[in-house]
SEZADO-88385 format. One record per residue (C-alpha): x, y, z. Coordinates in pm, whole numbers, padded with zeros to 5 digits, always signed. Example, Ala and Ser with C-alpha at 12.3 -4.5 7.8 and 13.67 -1.06 7.14 Angstrom:
residues 2
+01230-00450+00780+01367-00106+00714
//
This chain:
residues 301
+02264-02457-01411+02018-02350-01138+01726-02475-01331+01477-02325-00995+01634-01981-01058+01599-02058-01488+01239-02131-01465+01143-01810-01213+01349-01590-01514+01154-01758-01786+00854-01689-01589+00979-01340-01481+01035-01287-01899+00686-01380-01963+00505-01218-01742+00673-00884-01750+00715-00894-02189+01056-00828-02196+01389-00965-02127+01479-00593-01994+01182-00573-01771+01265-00898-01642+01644-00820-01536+01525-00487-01326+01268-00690-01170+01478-01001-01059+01748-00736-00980+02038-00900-01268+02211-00788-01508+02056-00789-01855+02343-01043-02005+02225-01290-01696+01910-01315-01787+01970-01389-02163+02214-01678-02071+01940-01789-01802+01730-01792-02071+01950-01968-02357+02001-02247-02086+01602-02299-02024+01618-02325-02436+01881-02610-02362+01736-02782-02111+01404-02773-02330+01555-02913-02630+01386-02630-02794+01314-02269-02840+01109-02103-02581+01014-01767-02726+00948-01570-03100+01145-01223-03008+01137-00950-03232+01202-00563-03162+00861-00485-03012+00729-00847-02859+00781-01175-02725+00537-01401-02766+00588-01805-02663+00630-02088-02879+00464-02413-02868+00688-02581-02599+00695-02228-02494+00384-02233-02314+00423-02638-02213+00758-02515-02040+00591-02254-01851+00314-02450-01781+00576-02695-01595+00798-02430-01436+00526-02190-01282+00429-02539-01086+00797-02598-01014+00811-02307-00883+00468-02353-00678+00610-02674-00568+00925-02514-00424+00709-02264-00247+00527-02513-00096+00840-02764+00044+00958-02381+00224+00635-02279+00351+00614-02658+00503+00983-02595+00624+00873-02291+00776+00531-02391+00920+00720-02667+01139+01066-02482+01171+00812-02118+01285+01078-01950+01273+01073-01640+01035+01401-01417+00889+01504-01171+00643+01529-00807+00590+01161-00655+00434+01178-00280+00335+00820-00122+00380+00676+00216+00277+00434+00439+00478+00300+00750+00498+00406+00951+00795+00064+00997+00980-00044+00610+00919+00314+00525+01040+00307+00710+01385-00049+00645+01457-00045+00282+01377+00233+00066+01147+00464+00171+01410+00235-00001+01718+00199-00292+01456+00530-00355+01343+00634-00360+01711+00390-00686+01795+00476-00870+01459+00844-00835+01498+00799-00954+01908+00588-01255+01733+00921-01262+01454+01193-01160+01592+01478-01260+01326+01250-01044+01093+01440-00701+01015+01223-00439+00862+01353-00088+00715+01076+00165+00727+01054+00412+00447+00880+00691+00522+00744+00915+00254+00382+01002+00100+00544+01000-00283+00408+00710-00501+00692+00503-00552+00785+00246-00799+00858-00083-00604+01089-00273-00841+01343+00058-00876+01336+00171-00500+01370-00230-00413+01003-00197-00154+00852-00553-00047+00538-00398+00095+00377-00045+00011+00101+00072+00247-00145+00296+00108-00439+00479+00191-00666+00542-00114-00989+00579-00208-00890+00354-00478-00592+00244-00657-00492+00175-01001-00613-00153-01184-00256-00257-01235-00137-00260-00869-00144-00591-00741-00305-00531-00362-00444-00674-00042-00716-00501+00173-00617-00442+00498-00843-00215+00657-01071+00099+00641-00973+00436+00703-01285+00679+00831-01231+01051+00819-01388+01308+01028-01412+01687+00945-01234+01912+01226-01122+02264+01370-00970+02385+01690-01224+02567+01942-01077+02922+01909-01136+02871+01507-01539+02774+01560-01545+03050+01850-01418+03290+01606-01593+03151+01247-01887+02993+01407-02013+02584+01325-02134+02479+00984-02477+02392+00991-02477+02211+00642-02244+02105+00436-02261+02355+00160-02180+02638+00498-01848+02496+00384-01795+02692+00099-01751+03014+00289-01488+02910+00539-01137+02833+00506-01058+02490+00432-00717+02313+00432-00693+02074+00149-00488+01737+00086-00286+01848-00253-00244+01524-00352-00579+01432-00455-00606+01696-00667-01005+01732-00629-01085+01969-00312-01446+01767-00333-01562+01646+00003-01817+01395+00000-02105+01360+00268-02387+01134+00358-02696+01123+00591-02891+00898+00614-02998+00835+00286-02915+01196+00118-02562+01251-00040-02415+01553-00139-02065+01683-00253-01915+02023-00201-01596+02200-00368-01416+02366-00088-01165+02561-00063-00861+02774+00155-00535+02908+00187-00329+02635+00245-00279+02289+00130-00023+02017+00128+00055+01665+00048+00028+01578+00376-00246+01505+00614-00029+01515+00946+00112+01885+00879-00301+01985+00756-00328+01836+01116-00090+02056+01328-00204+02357+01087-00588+02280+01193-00467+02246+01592-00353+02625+01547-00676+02723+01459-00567+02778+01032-00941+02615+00941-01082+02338+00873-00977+02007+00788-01014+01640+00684-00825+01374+00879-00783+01079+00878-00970+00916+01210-00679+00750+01352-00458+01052+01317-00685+01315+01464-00885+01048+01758-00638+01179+02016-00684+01576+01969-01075+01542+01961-01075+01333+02254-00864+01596+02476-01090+01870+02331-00797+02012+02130-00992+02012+01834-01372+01971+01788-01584+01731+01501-01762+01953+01245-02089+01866+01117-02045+01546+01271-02390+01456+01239-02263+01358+00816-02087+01048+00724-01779+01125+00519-01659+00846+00217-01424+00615+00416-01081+00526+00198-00924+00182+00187-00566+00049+00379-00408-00136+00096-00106-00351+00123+00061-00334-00254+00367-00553-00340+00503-00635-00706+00423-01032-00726+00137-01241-00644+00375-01513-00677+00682-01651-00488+00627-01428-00220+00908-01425+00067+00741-01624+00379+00832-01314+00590+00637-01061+00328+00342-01287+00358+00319-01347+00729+00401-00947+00756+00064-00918+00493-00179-01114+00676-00066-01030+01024-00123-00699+00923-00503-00807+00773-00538-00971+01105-00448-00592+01304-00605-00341+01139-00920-00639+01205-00900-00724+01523-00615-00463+01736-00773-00314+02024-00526-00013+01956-00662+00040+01599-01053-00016+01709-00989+00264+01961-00869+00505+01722-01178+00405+01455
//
């Protein structure tokens, strides 16, 4: 018996309350994990678990076993991350999901420099601005921006992302420039469908106000609201880093840019806190360190 592989299913049981929950997660068959399981019981001397229809819940040398195999499992974490802190050498494939604007305007820049710092580190982009579920679509890394996220997901900060209200010049020339926030109720304004809430926030100096707008069009995403707004369709909400390039060529101009808009959060969600693959983790916090510290990404914020 594997009795590494054992203890990370008996954790994998515990953690996720069922032995069926377990086997999708660790990607077996349902039969696999009850033998893994039986064999823990054997190597225990003991039974592990109560299991009726509708719980689990641990025996006595239940919890001292998983006690001792969640730090057997920290200690083999450990003896690879010191094999791969002197060996620097990083593999593996990681599959990572991204929403088309924050993709082209920055992942794609990013993943460029981390897989030139790791270059036996394969990475399969999945592009799509659907909430997925990581254990079924088999995603190491899910980046998200949100204004925030559900207490369950397990998530790392990465970055900020600022907004900025916007329109093409022949639009203003045509509908004239909001002078106040609540001007925004009588033009057309493209909305993100996704959110649900056409509410836009806004802040000056120390005076906040929000205003329900609305329009003709929306969609679930913000990079066709982008090319819509470029063709003079109304008003919009981008993100900064996908719209930086238009205002700076004059293609589009800032509305009411004198407000501060509520900035959303780059989040970084994967399925386990623990036994992370050393590629997934050095992909995390190189990504922490980018959105930081990148001159590419400061230029566009």
């Amino acid at each position: 018996m594997d009795r590494l592989i054992a203890s990370k299913v008996f954790v994998t049981i515990v953690e996720r309350k069922s032995l069926s929950a377990a086997a999708e997660a660790l990607m077996m068959s349902r039969g696999m994990v009850t033998r893994y399981l039986a064999q823990m019981e054997e190597w225990a001397g003991a039974r592990l678990l109560h299991r009726t229809t509708r719980r689990l819940s641990l025996t006595a040398p239940g919890e001292r076993a998983l006690a001792r195999c969640r730090d057997l499992l920290a200690l083999a974490e450990e003896i690879e991350q010191d094999q791969l802190h002197h060996s620097q050498e990083l593999t593996g494939v990681l599959r990572v999901s991204c929403s088309f604007s924050l993709a082209w305007s920055a992942i794609s820049v990013a993943l460029t420099e981390f897989q030139q710092r790791h270059p036996g580190v394969q990475i399969d982009m999945q592009i799509s601005n659907q909430r997925i579920n990581l254990v079924e679509e088999r995603i190491d890394l899910a980046l998200r921006i949100a204004s925030e996220l559900e207490p369950n997901l397990i998530a790392r900060p990465l970055g900020v992302c600022r907004s900025v209200l916007c329109a093409s010049p022949a639009w203003v020339a045509q509908h004239g420039q909001p002078l106040s926030p609540d001007d925004l109720r009588h033009h057309n304004c493209l909305t993100y469908s996704n959110f649900g809430k056409s509410l836009w926030h806004f802040t000056r100096d120390e005076w906040q106000t929000a205003v329900a707008v609305s329009g003709n069009l929306s969609a679930n995403d913000s990079f066709f609201l982008l090319s819509a707004t470029l063709t003079g369709a109304g008003i919009s909400m981008q993100p900064l880093h996908s719209a930086a390039e238009w205002l700076a060529r004059g293609e589009l101009v800032p509305i009411l840019p004198e407000y501060q808009l509520d900035n959303m959060g780059i989040y970084g969600i994967y399925s386990s806190r623990r036994q992370l693959l050393p590629a997934l983790r050095a992909l995390i916090d190189f990504l922490a360190d980018w959105f930081a510290n990148s001159p590419q990404w400061q230029a566009l914020c």
